[in-house]
N, C-alpha and C positions, 0 to 999 in steps of 0.2 A: 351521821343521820341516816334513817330509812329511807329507801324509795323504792317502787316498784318499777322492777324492767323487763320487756316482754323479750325472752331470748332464744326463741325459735317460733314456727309456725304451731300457733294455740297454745306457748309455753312461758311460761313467767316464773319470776322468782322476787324475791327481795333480796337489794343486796346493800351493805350499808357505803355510805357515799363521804368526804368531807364536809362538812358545814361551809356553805357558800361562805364570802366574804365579800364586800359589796366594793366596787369598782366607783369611779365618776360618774354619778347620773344613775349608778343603780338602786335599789331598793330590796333588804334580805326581809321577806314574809315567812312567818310562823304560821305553817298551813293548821287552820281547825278544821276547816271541810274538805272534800274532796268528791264531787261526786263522777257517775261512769254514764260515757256519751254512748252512742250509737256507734261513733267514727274512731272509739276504742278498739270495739268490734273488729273493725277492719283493718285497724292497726294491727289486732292481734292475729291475724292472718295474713298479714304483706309482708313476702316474702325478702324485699327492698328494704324495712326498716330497720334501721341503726338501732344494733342489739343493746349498746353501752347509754341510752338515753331514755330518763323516769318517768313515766307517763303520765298522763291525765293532764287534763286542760280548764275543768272548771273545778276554779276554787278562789278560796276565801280564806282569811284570817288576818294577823296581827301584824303591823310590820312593829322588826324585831332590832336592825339596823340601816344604814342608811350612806350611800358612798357621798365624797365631796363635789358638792352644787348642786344636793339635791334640797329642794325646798317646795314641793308638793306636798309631801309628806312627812311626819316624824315618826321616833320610837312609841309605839301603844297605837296608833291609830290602825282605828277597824277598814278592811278593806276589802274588793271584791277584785277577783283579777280578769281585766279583760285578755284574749288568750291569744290574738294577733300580736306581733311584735313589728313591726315596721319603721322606716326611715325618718319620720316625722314632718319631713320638707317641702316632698312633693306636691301636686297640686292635689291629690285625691288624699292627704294625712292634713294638708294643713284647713281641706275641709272637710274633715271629723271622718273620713274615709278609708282607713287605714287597711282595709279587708282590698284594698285597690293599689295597694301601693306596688310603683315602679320600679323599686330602686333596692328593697329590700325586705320584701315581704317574709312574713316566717311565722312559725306557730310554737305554740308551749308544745311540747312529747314531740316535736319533729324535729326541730334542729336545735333548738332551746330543750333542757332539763323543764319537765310539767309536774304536775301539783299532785299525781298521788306519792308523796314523802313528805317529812316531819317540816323541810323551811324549801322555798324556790327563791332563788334570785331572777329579779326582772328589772326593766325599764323601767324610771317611775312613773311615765304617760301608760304605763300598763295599769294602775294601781287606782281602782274606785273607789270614791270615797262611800264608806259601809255606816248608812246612822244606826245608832245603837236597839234601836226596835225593829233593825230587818233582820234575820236570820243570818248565820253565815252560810247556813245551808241554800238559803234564796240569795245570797250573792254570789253564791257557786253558779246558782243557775245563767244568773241574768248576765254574767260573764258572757255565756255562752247559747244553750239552748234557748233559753227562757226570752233572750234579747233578739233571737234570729224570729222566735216566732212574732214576738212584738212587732218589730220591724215589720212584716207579713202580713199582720191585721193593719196596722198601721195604711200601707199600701191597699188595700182591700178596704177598707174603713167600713165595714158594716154597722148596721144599725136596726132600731127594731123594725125598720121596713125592710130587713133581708133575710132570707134562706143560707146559710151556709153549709155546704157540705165540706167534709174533713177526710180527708185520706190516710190513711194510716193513725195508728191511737198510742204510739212512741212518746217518748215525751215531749217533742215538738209539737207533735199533733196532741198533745193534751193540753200544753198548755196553751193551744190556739183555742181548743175547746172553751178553757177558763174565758179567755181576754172574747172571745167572739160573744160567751152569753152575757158577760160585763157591760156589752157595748148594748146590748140586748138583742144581739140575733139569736134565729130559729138556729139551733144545731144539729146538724144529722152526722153522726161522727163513723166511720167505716175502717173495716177492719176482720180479720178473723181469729184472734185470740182472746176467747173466754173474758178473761183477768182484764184487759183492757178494756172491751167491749164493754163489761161492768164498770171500770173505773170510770171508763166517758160517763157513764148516766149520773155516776154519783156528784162530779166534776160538773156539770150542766147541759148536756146534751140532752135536746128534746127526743130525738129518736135516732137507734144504734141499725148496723147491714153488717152483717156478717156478709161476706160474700163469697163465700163457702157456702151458705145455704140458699143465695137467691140470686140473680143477676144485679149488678150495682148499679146499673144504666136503669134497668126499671123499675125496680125500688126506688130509687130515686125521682125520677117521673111519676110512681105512685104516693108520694110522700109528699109532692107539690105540686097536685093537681095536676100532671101531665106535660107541665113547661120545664121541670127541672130546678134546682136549684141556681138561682144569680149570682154567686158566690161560690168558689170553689177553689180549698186549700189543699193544696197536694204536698204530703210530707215525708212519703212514702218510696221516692223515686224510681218502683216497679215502672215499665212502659205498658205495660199493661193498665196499670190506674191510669197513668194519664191520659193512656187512650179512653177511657173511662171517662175522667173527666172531661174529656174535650167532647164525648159523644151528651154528655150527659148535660153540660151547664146550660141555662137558660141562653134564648134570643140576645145579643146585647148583653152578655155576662161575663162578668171576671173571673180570673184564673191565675190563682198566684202560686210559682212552684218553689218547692226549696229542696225535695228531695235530688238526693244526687241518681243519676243514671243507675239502672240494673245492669247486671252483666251483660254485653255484646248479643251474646245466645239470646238474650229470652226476647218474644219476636210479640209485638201488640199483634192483635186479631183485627178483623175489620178493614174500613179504609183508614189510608194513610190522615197522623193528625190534623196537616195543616188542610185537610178539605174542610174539616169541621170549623178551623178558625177562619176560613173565607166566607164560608156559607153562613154562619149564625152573627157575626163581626166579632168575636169574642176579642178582649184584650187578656193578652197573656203573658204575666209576667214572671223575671224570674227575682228571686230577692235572697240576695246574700247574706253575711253574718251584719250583726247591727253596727250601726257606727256608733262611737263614743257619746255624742253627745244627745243619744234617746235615754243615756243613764238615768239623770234624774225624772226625767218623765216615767220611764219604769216608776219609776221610787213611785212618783204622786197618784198614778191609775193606781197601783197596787192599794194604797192605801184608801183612796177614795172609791174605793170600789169592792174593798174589803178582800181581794183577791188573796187568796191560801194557797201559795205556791208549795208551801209542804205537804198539803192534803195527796200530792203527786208521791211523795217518798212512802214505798210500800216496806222496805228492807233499810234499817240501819245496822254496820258493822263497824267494829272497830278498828283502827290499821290493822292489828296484827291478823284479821282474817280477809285480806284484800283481798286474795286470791279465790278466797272462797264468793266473794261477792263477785267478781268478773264470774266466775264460773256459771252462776246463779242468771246473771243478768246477763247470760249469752244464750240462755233458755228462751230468752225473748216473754217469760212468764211473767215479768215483776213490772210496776211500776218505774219509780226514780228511786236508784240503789245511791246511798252516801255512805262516806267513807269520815267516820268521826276521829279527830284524833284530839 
């Protein structure tokens, strides 16, 4: 089989692999989707990652075999891979928390073989159940991106009495975009890339900030009357937004981050964050990958809300040009890049 392996800093290849065989308890899927995170990105520049392991984490397809005392799953059934691997026992796995596990936490493209090639062997507590009118391209997502930002709004729970401002317009941040106007909040979505900027309005954002052309602290204040927005998702993990956000959110306002840290170097302006989280009471949270068991609820919003998580994929390629789509979506110019096989 194919898989794509990153084998130097910014360099990749394909290289062909054996066909998994499934163990006790595991699960051989027949990848159709694949699509590329942000935390690709980074992979494809960390100098520490293990040259010999497939990458990619969200995906989707068939499962195709099945090791002994597995009964979650069978041969043909459609599936969605969540992309944690963990112990199952602990106290944070055996309640639906597996992104907390103790004992043996792990990821798909990190120590485990990930999902951009032709089959992945996994866990079968990895393996979602995929009904046949979702996408496999949206069960790529909610594996991963799609379900951290769930989780996020979730915790945030806006509604048509809120403002929410959006930090970065990534695919996290877009599809916080989607699920925040579903619930009916006011969206102001932020960012300085063209492509996205656009995509937020088409995706439901009431009003976009470049912030390359304006201050994001008053635009923002000019956008809601001068209080700011009560709502504030940060998905972008510059310190600089989140200095931003913390200058920016309303009296009594939320603030939920997912983006991971900037580099060391880059230094926020202003005063230090936590003035601003004393002084206004802000609560500030942080929210990690989603637990297992917001699966089906993904499933029911999406549906009940008519939610087009594909309206996000700007670029489809086929395996054989994986390379060229990393490429592409290291531009930071593209929407959601999937990889069809």
């Amino acid at each position: 089989m194919r898989g794509l392996v990153f084998t130097g800093i910014g360099q990749m290849e394909v290289r062909e692999f054996p066909d998994p065989v499934p163990g006790a308890g595991q699960v051989v899927v027949d990848v159709k989707c694949t699509s590329l995170c942000g935390s690709d990105l980074h992979n494809l520049y960390n100098s520490n990652l293990p040259r010999d392991i497939i990458m990619g984490h969200e995906g989707a397809g068939v499962v195709s075999a099945v090791g002994l005392g597995v009964t979650l799953v069978k041969p043909g059934d459609r599936v969605a891979l969540y992309h944690v691997v963990s112990c199952g026992v602990c106290k944070y796995c055996m309640s639906g928390y597996a992104q907390f596990c103790v004992n043996d936490r792990r990821a798909l493209a990190g120590v485990e073989h990930g999902t951009d090639a032709d089959k992945i062997i996994v866990k079968e507590a990895n393996c979602l159940p995929l009904p046949d009118d979702i996408p496999f391209s949206v069960g790529a997502f909610i594996g991963c991106f799609a379900g951290t930002s769930f989780s996020a709004m979730k915790k945030l729970n806006p509604s048509g009495l809120n403002s929410i401002a959006i930090f970065g317009l990534g695919p996290v941040g877009l599809a916080g975009v989607q699920y925040a106007h579903g619930m009916g909040a006011r969206v102001i979505g932020i960012d300085h890339i063209p492509e996205r900027l656009a995509l937020a309005e088409e995706l439901g954002a009431d009003d976009v900030i470049n912030y390359l052309e304006r201050p994001t602290v008053d635009a923002l204040k000019e956008l809601t009357g001068g209080t700011g927005p009560d709502l504030i998702y940060e998905t972008s993990g510059s310190m600089k937004a989140q200095a931003d956000a913390l200058n920016a959110c309303a009296v009594q306002g939320r603030i939920c981050l997912v983006g991971f840290n900037g580099p060391m170097s880059e230094k926020a302006d202003g005063a230090p964050p936590l003035y601003a989280v004393i002084g206004k009471e802000l609560t500030v949270m942080g929210s990690s990958i989603m637990p297992r068991q917001y699966h089906y609820e993904i499933i029911d919003f999406i549906r009940a809300k008519h939610i087009d998580l594909e309206k996000m994929i700007t670029h489809r390629f086929p395996f054989e040009d994986i390379e060229k789509a990393v490429r592409l979506f290291d531009t930071g110019k593209t929407g959601k890049v999937v990889i069809d096989l």
